[in-house]
C-alpha positions in Angstrom: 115.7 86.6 90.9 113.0 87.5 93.7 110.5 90.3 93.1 109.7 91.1 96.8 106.8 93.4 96.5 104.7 94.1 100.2 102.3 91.8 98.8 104.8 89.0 99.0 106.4 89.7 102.2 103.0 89.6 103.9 102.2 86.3 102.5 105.8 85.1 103.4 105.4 86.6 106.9 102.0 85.1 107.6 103.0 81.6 105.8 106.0 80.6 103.4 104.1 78.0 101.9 101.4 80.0 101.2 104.2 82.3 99.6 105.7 79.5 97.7 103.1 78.2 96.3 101.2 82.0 95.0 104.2 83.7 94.3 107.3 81.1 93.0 104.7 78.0 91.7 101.9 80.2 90.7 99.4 78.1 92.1 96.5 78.7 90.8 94.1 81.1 93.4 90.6 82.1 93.3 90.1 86.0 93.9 87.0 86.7 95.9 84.2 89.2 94.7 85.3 91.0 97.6 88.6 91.9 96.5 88.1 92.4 92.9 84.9 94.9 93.6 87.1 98.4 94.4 88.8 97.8 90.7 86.5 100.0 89.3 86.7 102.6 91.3 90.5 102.5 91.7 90.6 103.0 88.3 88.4 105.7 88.1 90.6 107.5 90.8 93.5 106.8 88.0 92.0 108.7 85.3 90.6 111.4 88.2 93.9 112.1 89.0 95.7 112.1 85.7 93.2 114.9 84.7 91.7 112.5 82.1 88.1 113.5 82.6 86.6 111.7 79.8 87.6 108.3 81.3 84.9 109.3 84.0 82.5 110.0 82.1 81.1 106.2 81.5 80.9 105.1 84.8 78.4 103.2 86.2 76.3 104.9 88.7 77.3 103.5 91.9 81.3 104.0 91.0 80.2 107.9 89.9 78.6 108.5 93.1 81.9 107.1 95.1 84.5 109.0 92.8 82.5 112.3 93.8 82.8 111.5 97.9 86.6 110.6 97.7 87.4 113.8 95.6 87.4 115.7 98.5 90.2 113.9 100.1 92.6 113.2 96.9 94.7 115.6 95.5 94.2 117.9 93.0 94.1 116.0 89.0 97.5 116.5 87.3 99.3 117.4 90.4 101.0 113.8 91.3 102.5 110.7 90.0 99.8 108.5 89.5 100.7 104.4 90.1 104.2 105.3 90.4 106.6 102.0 89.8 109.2 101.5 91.8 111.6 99.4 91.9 115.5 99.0 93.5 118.1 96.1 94.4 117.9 94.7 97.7 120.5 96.0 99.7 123.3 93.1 100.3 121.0 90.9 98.1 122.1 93.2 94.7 121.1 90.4 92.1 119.4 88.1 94.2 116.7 90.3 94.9 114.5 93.4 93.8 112.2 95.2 95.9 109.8 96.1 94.2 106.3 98.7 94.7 103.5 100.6 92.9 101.9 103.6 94.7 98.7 104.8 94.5 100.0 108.2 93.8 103.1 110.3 95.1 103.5 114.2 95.4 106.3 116.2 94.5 108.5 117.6 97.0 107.2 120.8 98.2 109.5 123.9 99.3 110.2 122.3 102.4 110.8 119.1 101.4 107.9 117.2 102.0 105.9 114.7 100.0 103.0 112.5 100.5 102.1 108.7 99.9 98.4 108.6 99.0 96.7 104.8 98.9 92.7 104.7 98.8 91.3 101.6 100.5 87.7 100.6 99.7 85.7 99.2 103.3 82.6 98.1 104.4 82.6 100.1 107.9 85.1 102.8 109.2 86.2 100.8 112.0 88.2 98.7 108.8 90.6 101.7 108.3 93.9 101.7 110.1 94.5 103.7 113.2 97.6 106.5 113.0 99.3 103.6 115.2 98.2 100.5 112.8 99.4 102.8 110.0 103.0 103.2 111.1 103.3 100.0 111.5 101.2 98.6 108.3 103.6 96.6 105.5 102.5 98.0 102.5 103.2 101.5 104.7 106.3 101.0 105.8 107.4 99.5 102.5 106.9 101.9 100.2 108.6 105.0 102.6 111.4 102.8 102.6 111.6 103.5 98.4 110.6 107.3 98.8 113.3 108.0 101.6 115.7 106.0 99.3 115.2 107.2 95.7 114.1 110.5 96.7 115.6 111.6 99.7 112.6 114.4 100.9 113.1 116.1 104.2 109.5 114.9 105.7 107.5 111.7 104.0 103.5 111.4 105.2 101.7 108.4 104.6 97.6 109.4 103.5 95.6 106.4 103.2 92.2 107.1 102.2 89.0 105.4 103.1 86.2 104.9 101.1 83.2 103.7 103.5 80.7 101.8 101.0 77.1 102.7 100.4 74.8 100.1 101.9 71.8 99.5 99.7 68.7 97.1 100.5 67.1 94.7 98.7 64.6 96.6 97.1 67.2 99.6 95.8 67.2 101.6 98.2 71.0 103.3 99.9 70.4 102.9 103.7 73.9 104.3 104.0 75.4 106.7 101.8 79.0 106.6 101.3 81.2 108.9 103.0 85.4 109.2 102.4 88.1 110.1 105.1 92.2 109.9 105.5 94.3 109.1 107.9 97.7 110.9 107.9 101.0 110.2 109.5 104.4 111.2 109.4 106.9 108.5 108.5 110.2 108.5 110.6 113.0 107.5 108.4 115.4 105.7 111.3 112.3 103.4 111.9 111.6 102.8 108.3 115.1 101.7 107.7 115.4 99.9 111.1 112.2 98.3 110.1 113.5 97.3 106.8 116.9 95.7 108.4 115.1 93.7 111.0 112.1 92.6 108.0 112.6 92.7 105.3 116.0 91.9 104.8 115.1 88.3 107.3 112.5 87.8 105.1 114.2 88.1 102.1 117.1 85.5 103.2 114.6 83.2 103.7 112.8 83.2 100.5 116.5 82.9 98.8 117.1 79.7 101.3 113.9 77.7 99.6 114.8 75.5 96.6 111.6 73.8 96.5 108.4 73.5 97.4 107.8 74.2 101.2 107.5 71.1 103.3 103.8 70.7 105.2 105.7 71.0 108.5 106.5 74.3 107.3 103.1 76.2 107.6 100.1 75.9 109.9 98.0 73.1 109.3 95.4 74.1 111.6 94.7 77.4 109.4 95.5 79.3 112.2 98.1 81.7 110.4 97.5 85.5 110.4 96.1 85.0 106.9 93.5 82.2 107.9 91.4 82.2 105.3 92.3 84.9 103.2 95.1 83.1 100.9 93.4 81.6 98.4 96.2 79.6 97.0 95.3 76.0 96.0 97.0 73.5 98.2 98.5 76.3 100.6 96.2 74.5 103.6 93.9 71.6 103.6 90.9 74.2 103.2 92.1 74.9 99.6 92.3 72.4 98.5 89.1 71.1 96.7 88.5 71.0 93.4 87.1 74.9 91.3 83.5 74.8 90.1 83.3 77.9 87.9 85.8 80.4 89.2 84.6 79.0 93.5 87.2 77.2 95.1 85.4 74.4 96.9 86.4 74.5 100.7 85.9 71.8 102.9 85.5 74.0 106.1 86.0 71.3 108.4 89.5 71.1 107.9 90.0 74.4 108.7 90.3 76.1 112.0 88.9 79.1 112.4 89.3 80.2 116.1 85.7 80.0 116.8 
């Protein structure tokens, strides 16, 4: 069985071996500090929205200050389904394949009909944040509408992704740039969703079912030139990954690797 999350059809899209290898193999991969730094603050969101205000009440200074600039742009605290799992049978793949998802948070249908994906997004400079055109068009977007419009069957479905911009703070303590929040909104159409999810994911998920083994070199980009370039990670996905670990750093020979310089 094939969990096909939008995690996994990004990394199949950008490289099958790279897919292979993280999500059938579990090669091993090496997270950087990068993506693992929001955690705290997505978990603080968590507990914001749940109502669960003693959770908030241990943070550490920097994730305080940023939980009080996103507040303006979430929802209200025990209004929505918080990390909401979902989960449903590929259609035509029924046993083969789940789709899987978990949202940041979901509203309830309102009197008309309409409810709201929320995902916060943690970024260095606002230019990082998706565009109302990027947005409609994002995987992880597109995916889960695909699960609202099915399990739930609203009138109207908006996607709000919410950016945190990061403080900046020099080397001697001091924030040169405090942190600031703001969401993008746009309305998901459901006959481009689905057409979306035909023409995708569906392709996509016919492919991962047609690999019975590891993915043969000629089979991803051994220049490094892939959409994902060097933000897999997997061990032994390129020639780039694979040097040996020293601590929890993957040791890249950059040489091997192309990076469109």
């Amino acid at each position: 069985m094939i969990n096909l999350s939008a995690s996994s059809l990004k990394a199949y899209l950008a490289c099958p071996r790279s897919w292979w290898l993280q999500f059938v193999a579990r090669a091993p991969r090496v997270v950087p500090v990068y993506i693992t730094a929001g955690t705290a603050l997505d978990e603080a969101v968590q507990c914001y929205l749940k109502g669960d205000a003693s959770c908030c009440q241990s943070l550490d200074p920097v994730t305080a200050r940023e939980l009080d600039v996103v507040k303006a742009e979430l929802p209200a605290p025990g209004t929505v389904d918080v990390q909401a799992r979902l989960s449903l049978p590929c259609p035509g793949l029924e046993g083969l394949v789940n789709v899987t998802g978990s949202l940041d948070y979901l509203t309830p249908p309102t009197s008309e009909g309409l409810m709201v994906i929320g995902d916060l997004k943690r970024v260095w400079h606002k230019n990082a944040a998706h565009t109302p055109e990027s947005l409609a068009a994002d995987v992880q977007a597109l995916m889960y509408a695909w699960f609202v419009f099915r399990i739930y069957a609203p009138e109207r479905v908006i996607w709000r992704w919410t950016y945190l911009v990061r403080a900046v703070i020099s080397a001697e303590g001091k924030v040169t740039r405090k942190p600031a929040a703001f969401s993008v909104d746009v309305e998901a159409q459901r006959p481009a969703v689905e057409a979306w999810f035909n023409d995708t994911v569906l392709t996509a998920a016919r492919g991962m079912l047609d690999i019975k083994g590891p993915v043969e070199e000629t089979q991803h980009d051994p220049d490094g030139s892939c959409e994902y370039g060097g933000r897999c990670f997997v061990r032994g996905s390129c020639p780039l990954f694979e040097g040996p670990i020293k601590g929890d750093t993957l040791i890249m020979d950059l040489s091997k690797f192309n990076t469109g310089a």
